[in-house]
N, CA, C and O atoms as a GROMACS GRO file, in nm:
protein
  244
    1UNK      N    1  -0.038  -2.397   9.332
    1UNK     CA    2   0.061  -2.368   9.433
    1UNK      C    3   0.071  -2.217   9.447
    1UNK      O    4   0.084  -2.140   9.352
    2UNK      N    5   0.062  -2.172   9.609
    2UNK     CA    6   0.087  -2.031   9.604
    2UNK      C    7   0.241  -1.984   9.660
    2UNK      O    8   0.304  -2.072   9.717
    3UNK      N    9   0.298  -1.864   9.648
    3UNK     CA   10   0.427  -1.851   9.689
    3UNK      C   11   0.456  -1.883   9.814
    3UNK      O   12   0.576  -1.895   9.838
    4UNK      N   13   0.375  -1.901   9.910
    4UNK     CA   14   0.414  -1.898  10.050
    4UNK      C   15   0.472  -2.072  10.042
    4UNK      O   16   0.585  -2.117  10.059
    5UNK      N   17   0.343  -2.141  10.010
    5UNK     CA   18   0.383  -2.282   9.950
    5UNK      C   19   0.522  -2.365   9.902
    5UNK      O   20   0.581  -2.470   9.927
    6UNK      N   21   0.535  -2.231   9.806
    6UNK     CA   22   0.660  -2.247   9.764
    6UNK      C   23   0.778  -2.228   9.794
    6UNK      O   24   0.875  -2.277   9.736
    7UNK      N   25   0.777  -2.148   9.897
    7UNK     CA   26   0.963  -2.086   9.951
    7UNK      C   27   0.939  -2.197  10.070
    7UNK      O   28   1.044  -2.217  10.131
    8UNK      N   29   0.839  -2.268  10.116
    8UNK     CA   30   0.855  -2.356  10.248
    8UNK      C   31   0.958  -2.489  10.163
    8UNK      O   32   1.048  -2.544  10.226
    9UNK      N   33   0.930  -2.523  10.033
    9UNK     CA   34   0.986  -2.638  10.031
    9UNK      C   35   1.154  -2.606   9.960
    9UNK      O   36   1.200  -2.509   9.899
   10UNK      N   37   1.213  -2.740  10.001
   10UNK     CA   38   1.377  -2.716  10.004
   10UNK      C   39   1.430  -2.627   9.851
   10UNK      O   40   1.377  -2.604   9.742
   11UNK      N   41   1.545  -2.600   9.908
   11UNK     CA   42   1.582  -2.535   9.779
   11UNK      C   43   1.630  -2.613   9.657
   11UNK      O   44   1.654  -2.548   9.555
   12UNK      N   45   1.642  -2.716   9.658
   12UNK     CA   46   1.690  -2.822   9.527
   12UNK      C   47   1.555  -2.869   9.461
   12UNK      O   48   1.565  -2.936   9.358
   13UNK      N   49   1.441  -2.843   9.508
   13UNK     CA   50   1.302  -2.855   9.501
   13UNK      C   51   1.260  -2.758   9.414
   13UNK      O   52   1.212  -2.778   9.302
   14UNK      N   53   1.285  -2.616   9.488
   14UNK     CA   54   1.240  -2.514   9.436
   14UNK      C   55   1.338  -2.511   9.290
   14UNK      O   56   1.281  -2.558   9.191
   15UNK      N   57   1.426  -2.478   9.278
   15UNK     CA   58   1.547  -2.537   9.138
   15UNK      C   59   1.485  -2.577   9.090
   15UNK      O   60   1.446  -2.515   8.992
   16UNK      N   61   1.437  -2.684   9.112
   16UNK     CA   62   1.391  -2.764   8.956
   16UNK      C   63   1.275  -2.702   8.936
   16UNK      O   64   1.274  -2.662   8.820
   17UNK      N   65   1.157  -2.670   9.005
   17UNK     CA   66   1.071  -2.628   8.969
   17UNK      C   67   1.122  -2.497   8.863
   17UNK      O   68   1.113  -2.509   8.741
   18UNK      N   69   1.159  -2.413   8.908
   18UNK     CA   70   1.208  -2.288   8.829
   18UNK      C   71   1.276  -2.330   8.706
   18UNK      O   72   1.287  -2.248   8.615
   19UNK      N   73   1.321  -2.447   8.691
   19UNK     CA   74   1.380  -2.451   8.540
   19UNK      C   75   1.286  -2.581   8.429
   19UNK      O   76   1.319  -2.640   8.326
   20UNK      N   77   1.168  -2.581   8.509
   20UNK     CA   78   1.087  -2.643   8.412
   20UNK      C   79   1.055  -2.547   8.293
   20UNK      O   80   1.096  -2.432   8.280
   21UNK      N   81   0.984  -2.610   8.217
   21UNK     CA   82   0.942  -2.511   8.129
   21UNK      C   83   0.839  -2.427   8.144
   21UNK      O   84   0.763  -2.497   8.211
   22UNK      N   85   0.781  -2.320   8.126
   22UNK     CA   86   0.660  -2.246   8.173
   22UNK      C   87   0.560  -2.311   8.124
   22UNK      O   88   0.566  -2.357   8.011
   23UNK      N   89   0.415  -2.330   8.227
   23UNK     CA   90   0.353  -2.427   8.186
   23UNK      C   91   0.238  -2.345   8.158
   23UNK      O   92   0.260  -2.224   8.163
   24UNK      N   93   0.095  -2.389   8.122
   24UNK     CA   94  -0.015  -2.288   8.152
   24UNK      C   95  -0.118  -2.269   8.205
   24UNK      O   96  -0.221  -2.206   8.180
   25UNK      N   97  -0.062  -2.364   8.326
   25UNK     CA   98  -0.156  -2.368   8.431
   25UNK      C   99  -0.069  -2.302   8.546
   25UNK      O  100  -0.105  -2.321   8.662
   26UNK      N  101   0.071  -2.208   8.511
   26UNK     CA  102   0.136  -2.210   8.619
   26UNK      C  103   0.102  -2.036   8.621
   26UNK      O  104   0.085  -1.966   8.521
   27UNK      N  105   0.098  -1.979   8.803
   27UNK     CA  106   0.033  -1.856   8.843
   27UNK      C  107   0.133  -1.743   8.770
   27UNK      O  108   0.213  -1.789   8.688
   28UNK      N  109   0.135  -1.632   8.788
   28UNK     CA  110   0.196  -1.542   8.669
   28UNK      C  111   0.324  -1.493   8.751
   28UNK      O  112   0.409  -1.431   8.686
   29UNK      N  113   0.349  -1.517   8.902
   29UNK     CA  114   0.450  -1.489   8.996
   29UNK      C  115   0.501  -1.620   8.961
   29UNK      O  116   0.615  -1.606   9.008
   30UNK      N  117   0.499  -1.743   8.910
   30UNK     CA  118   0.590  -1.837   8.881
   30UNK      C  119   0.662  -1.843   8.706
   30UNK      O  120   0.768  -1.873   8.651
   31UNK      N  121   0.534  -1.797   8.675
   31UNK     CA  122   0.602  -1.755   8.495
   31UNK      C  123   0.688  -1.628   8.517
   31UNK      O  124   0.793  -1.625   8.452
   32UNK      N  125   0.664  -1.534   8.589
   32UNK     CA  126   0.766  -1.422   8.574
   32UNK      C  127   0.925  -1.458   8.618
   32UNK      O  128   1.032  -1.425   8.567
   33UNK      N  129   0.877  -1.572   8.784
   33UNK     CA  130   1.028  -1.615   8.839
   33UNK      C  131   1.079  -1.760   8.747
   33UNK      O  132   1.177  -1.814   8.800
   34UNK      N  133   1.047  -1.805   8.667
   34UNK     CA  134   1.094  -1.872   8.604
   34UNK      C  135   1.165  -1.831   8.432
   34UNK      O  136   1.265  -1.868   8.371
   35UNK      N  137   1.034  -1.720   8.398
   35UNK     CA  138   1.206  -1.636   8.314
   35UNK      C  139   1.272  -1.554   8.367
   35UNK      O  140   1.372  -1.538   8.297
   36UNK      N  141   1.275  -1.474   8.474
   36UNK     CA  142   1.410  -1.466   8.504
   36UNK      C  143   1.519  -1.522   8.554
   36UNK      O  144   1.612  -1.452   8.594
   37UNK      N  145   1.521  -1.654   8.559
   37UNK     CA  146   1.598  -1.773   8.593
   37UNK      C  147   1.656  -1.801   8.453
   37UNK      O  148   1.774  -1.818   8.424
   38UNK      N  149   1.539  -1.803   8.367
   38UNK     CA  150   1.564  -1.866   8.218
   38UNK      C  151   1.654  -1.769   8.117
   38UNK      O  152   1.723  -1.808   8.022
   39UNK      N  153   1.637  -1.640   8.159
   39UNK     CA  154   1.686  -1.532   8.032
   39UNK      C  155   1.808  -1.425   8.167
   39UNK      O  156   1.875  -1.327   8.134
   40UNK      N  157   1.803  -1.478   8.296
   40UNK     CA  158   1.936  -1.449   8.339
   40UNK      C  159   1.912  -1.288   8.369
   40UNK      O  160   1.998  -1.201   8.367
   41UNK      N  161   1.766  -1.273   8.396
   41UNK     CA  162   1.731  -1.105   8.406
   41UNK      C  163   1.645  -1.106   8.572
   41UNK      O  164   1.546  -1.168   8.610
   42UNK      N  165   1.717  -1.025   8.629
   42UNK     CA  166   1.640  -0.996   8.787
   42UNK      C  167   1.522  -0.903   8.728
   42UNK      O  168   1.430  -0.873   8.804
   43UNK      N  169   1.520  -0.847   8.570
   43UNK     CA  170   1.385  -0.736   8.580
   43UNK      C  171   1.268  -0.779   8.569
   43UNK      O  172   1.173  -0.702   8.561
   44UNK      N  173   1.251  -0.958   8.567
   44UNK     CA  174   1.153  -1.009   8.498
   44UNK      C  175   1.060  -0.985   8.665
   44UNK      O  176   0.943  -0.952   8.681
   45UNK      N  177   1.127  -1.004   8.730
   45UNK     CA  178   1.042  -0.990   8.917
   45UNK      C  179   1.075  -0.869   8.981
   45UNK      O  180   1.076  -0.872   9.104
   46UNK      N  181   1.097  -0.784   8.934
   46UNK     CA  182   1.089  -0.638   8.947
   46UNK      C  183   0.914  -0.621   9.010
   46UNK      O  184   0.806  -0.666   8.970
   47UNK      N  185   0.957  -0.527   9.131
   47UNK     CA  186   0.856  -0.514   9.196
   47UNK      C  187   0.773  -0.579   9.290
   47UNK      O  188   0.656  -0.550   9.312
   48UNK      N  189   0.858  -0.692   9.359
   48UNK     CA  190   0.810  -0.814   9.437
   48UNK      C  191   0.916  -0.868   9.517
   48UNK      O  192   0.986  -0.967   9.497
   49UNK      N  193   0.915  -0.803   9.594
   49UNK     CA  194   1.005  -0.840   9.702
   49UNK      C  195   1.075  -0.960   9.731
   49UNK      O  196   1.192  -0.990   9.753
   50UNK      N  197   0.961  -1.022   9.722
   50UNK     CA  198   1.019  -1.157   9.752
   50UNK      C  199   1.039  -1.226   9.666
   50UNK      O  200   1.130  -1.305   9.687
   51UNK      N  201   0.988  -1.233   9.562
   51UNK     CA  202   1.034  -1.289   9.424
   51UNK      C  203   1.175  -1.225   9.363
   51UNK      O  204   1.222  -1.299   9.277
   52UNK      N  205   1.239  -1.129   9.383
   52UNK     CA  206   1.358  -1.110   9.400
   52UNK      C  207   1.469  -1.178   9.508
   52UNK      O  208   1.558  -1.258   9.478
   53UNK      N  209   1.447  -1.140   9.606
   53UNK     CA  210   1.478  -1.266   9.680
   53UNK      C  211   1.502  -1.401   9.646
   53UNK      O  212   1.618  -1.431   9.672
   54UNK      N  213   1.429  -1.503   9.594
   54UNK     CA  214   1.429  -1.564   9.508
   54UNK      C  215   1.507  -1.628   9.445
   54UNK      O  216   1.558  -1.741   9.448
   55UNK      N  217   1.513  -1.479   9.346
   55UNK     CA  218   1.613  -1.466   9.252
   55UNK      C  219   1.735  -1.554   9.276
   55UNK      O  220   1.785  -1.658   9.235
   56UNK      N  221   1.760  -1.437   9.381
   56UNK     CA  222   1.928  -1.432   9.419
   56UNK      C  223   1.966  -1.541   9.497
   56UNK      O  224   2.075  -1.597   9.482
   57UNK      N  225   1.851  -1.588   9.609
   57UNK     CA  226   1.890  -1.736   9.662
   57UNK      C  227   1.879  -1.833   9.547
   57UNK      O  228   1.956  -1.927   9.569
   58UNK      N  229   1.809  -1.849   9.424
   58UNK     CA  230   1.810  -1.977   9.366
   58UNK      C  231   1.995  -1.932   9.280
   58UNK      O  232   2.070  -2.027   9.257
   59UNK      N  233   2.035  -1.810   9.251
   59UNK     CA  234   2.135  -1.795   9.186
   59UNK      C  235   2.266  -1.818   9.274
   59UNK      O  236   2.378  -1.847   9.230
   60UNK      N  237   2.226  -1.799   9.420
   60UNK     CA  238   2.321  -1.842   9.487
   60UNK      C  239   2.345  -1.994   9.506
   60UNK      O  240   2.456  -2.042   9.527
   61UNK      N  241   2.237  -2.063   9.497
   61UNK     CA  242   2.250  -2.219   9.530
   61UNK      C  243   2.308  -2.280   9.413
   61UNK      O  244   2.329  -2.402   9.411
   0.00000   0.00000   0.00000
């Protein structure tokens, strides 16, 4: 799955995905946005626009 992939599908979708566990087949823009979901840190997607973004919509939902 690539990011574009990913912000198309709903946000209760995207949620769960982000609080699976990190897997190791998963791309390194989903391990980075999934610990900062997990450890409660926006620095983990530092430097990615949209993966900040992200952030703050999955923290808002």
């Amino acid at each position: 799955m690539n990011l574009t992939d990913y912000l198309q599908k709903p946000i209760a979708e995207r949620k769960q995905i982000v609080t699976e566990p990190v897997g190791i087949k998963d791309p390194l823009w989903l391990e980075r946005l999934k610990t900062a979901v997990e450890k409660m840190n926006p620095f983990a997607v530092m430097f990615d626009q949209s993966l900040i973004n992200e952030y703050w919509a999955l923290k808002k939902a």
